[in-house]
N, C-alpha and C positions, 0 to 999 in steps of 0.2 A: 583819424579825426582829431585827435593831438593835436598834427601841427595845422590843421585850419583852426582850431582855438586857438594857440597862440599865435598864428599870423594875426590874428585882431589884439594881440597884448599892447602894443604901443599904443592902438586908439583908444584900450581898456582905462590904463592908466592917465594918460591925458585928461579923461571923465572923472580920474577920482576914483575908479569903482578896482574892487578887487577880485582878479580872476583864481576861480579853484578850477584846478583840474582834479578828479577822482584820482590816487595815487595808484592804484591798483586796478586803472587803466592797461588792458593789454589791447594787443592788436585783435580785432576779431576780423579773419578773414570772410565778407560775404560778396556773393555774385551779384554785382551793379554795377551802374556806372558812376564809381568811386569823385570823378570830377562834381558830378551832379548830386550826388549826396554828402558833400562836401560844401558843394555853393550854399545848400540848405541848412545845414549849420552855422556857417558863418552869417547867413541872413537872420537865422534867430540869436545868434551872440549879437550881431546888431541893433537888432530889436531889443534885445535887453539892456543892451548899452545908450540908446537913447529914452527908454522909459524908465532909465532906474537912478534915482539921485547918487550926487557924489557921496561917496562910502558909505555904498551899497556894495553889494556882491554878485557876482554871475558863477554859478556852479555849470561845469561840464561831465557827464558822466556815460558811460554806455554798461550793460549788461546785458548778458543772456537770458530769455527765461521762456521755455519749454520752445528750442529751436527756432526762438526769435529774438532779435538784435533791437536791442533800446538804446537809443541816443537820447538822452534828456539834456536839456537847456533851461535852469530854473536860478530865476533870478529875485531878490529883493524889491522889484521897483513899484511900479504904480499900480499896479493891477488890472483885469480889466474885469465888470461888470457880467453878473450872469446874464442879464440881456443883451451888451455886447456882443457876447462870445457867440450866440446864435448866429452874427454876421460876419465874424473878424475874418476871416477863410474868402469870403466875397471878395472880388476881384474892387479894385478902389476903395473899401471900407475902412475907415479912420473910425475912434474913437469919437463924438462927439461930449462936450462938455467936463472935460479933466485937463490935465495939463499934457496930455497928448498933442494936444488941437495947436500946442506950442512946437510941437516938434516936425520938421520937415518930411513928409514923406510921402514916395507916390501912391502908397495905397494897394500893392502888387506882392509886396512881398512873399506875403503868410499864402496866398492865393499860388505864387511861384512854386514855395513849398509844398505844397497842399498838392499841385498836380505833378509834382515829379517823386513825391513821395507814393501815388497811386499808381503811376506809373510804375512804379517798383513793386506793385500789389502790395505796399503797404498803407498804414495811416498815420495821420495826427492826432495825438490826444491832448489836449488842452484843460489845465487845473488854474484855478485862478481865483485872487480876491481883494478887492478894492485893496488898496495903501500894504498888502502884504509881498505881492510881489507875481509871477507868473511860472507855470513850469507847462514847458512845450515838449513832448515825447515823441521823438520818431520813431515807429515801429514797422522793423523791415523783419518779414517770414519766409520761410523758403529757398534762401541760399545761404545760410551759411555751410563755410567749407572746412572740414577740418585738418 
């Protein structure tokens, strides 16, 4: 997961925005298809990188907790809306009325996420609030290897 964060450091930087990686990041070996939950984190580094003004921040982190693999993606930027959040998963759903509505996108992303993370029998959790920022949690059970 590392180096899909920082394969997006150059487009990090260009924005302005400052990448953290957890330092005490280790490898956690789990049973997936590593290509495909991999696309899924860089689509959420994405999404932070265009919802999060210049110097702002995007944190990357993963941990264990009770034989499940956390990927979190939580970033400084715009936030989005408790009412939002009911549809953001929906397949074409944009933010309407924030400065989202500025930003290009097809609307697929979180929805991409969202079914190849179930496909893995895991989930999305989603924390979020207007002008504070977002943190998006992959939670994958069941395979990790030791």
């Amino acid at each position: 997961m590392e180096e899909a964060a920082l394969s997006m450091s150059k487009y990090i930087e260009e924005k302005g925005l400052t990448l953290i990686i957890d330092p005490d990041i280790e490898e956690k070996i789990i049973s997936c298809d590593a290509t495909e939950v991999e696309r899924c984190v860089i689509n959420l580094i994405g999404n932070a990188v265009k919802f999060t003004p210049e110097g702002g921040e995007i944190h990357v982190y993963i941990k264990v907790i009770n034989e499940k693999v956390e990927i979190t993606v939580e970033d400084t930027g715009i936030g989005i809306s408790k009412e939002d959040q009911e549809f953001i998963f929906k397949r074409f759903s944009q933010v309407e009325g924030t400065n989202a509505t500025k930003v290009s996108s097809s609307g697929i992303g979180l929805t991409l996420v969202k079914h190849i993370v179930e496909l893995h029998n895991g989930y999305v959790k989603l924390e979020s609030e207007i002008n504070k920022g977002s943190k998006f949690t992959i939670v994958l059970s069941g395979g990790l290897v030791n």
